[in-house]
Structures are given as C-alpha cells and as structure tokens.
N, C-alpha and C positions, 0 to 999 in steps of 0.2 A: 366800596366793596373790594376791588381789587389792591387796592392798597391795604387792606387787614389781611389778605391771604396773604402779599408780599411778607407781610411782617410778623406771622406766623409761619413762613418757609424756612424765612432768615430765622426764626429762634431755635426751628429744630436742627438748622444743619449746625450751627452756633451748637447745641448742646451735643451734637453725634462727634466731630472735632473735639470735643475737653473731655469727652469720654476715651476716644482713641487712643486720645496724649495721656491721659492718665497710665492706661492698660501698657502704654508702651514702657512709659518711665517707671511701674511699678510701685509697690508701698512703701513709705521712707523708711531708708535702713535697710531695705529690703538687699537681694543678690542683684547685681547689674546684669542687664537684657544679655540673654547667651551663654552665662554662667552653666556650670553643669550643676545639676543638683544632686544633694547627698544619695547615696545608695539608700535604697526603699528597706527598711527594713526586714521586708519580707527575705532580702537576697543573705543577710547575715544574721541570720535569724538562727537560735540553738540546730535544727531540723537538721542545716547545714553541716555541722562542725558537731555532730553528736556523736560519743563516745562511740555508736556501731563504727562510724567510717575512719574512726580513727584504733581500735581496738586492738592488743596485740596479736588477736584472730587475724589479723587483716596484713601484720605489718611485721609478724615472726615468724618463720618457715613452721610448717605445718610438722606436728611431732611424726614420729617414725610407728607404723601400722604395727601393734603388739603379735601380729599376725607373722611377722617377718623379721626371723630372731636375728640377730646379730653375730658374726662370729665369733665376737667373744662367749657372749654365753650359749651359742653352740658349742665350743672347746669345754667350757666349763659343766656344760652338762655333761659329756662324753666321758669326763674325770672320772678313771673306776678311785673304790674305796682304797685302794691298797697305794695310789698315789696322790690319794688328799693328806699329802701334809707340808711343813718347811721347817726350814731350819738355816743354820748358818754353817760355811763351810771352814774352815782351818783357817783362812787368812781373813774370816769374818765376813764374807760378803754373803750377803742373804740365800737363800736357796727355795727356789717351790718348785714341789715334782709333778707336780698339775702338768707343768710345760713338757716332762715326757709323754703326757699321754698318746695313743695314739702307736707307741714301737716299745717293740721288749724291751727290758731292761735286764739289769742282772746289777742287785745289789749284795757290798762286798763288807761284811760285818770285819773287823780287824781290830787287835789291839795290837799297841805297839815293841811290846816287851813279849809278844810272841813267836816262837821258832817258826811254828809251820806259818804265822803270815808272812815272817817275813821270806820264807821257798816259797809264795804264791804272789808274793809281790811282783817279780823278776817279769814273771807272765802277765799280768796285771798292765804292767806297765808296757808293755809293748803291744797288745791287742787293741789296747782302750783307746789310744788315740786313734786308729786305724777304722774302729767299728763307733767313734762316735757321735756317727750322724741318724746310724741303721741302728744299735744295739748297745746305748750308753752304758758305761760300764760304773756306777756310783758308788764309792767307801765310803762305809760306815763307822769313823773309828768310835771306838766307845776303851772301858776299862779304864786310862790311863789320864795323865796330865798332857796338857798343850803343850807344852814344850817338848815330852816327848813325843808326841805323832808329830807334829814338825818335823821334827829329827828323823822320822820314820819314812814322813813323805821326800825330803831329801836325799836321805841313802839310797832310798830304792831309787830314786829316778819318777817319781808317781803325781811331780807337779802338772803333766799334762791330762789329769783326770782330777775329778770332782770329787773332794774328802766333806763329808760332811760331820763336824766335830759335834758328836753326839755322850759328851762326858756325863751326862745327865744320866744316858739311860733311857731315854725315851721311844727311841725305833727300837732300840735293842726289846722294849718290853711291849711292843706295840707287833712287833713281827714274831715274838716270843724263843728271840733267839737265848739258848743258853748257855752256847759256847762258841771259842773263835775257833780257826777260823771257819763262817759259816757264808756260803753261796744262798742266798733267795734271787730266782729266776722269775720273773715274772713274763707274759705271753705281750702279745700287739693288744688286749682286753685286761688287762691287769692280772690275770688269773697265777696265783704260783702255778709254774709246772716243775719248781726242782727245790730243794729245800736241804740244804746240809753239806757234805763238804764233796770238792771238787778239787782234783790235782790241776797242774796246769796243762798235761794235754787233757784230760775230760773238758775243763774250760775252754779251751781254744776251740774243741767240736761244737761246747753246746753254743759261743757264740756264733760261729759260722754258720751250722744247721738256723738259728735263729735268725740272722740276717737272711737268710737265703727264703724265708719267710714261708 
C-alpha cells in the first residue's frame, strides 16, 4: 500500500517539474523569458493619432475676433469719398490719397504753360515742405505734356512736393475743375471748404488757419 502512494507522489511532482520547465522556456520560436512585448494595440490605436489632436484647430494660432477691426481697415473705413482715389505722380511713382486721410489737404490743379500757375508756384514751393506733415500741399498737373510739367516742376523749385501727373483728365473731371489755376481745400473730414482761385498770400492764410486746426 505504501509503496503505490510513494509511486503516485513521485509521478505527480515528476509532472508539476515539466510543467514549470515548459512555462519557463516558453513556445518554440516564441520571445525569450524577459523580452518586452509589442505595444498592445490598444496604446496605437487610430483614438490616439486621430485627426482632432492633430488638427490645424489645434496647431495654428487661432484667427483674429471679426469683432476687433484692425488698423488698417480702421484707416480705410475712415477714407472720406473725396480721397478714394490714386494715381501716379511725375517721376512715376504710384500715389494713394487714402494715406492723407485724417488732415486737410489742399489740392493744386496747374498746368504748365500757365502764367498765373506759374506767380503761385513761388508760394507753393515754399509752404509745402514746411506744412507737410500738418497740411499736405498736393499738384494736380493736368493740360499739358510730361515733359513740360517736368520742366514746370524744376523751374519753380516744386520737387519738394507731390505732382500728381493727371494728363488724362481724370481728378480734373472728378473734382469738376474747369480751369487753372484752381485751389480745392479740403477739411481734417474730407469736406471741400474752399473751391477756386487763391493768391499766394490768401494761400499761405488758408494753410496756416488749417494747420492751426
């Protein structure tokens, strides 16, 4: 009796041993005892790396509140009608009168082959660089050829002011002027307040008064 219990002790420790030894050494082919095993799917799984957490919502600064205008198109609202337009000036370079908005101006219709512009040029030319920060003084030449208002703006001395070569015809019919030489004054609001001809002391008053604001 005792010797079949011995012999069925020994076959169970015998089979708990080759069980052990299996579990340790693992399935053949298998990963060796300790190895790390692959990431669980779960952990790279779409949920992960889905388009929300990577969206350009997420990863481009946030647009700017339509609520909270911008300076520029604060300026550009402010634009009265009387200084929405451009052009180019004598030695070609672009002009927009947008950028006076905001101070009076006083524009100066001239042709070149005229007497009385050229007695208002004298004045012209010495006010306008003086007043223009406060009171831009802007030529309008019209009538004539390029070459001569060149010529016009060199004799007087008038390169230190803004000609805007208008041979066209286009502020001239836009301001409705009919003859030279012609003063349109306009306010800090765009509004003409003076419309027609101006000696050079009337001029030198109405800039001063106008700066003086």
């Amino acid at each position: 009796m005792r010797t079949a219990v011995r012999a069925t002790a020994a076959a169970v420790l015998a089979a708990t041993l080759a069980a052990a030894t299996a579990c340790a050494a693992g399935p053949e082919g298998g990963a060796p005892a300790g190895a790390v095993a692959p990431a669980s799917p779960a952990l790279t799984s779409p949920a992960l790396t889905s388009p929300a957490l990577t969206s350009p919502a997420l990863t481009s600064p946030a647009p700017a509140s339509p609520a909270v205008a911008s300076p520029a198109s604060a300026s550009l609202a402010s634009v009265p009608a009387t200084l929405s337009f451009t052009g180019k000036t004598l030695d070609g370079t672009a002009f927009n009168a947008a950028t006076l908005a905001g101070r009076p101006v006083v524009l100066w219709f001239w042709a070149p082959w005229c007497a009385t512009c050229a007695s208002q040029a004298w004045t012209v030319a010495e006010i306008a660089p003086a007043y223009r920060d406060t009171v831009p003084v802007v030529g309008v030449a019209g009538l004539g050829e390029q070459k001569a208002m060149t010529s016009f703006v060199t004799e007087f001395d008038l390169g230190g002011t803004t000609q805007i070569d208008d041979r066209a015809g286009v502020l001239w019919r836009r301001f409705k002027v009919a003859e030279q030489s012609t003063f349109v004054v306009l306010d800090r609001t765009g509004r003409v307040v003076h419309k027609g001809f101006l000696d050079g002391e009337a001029l030198t008053r109405q800039v001063e008064t106008l700066a003086r604001g």
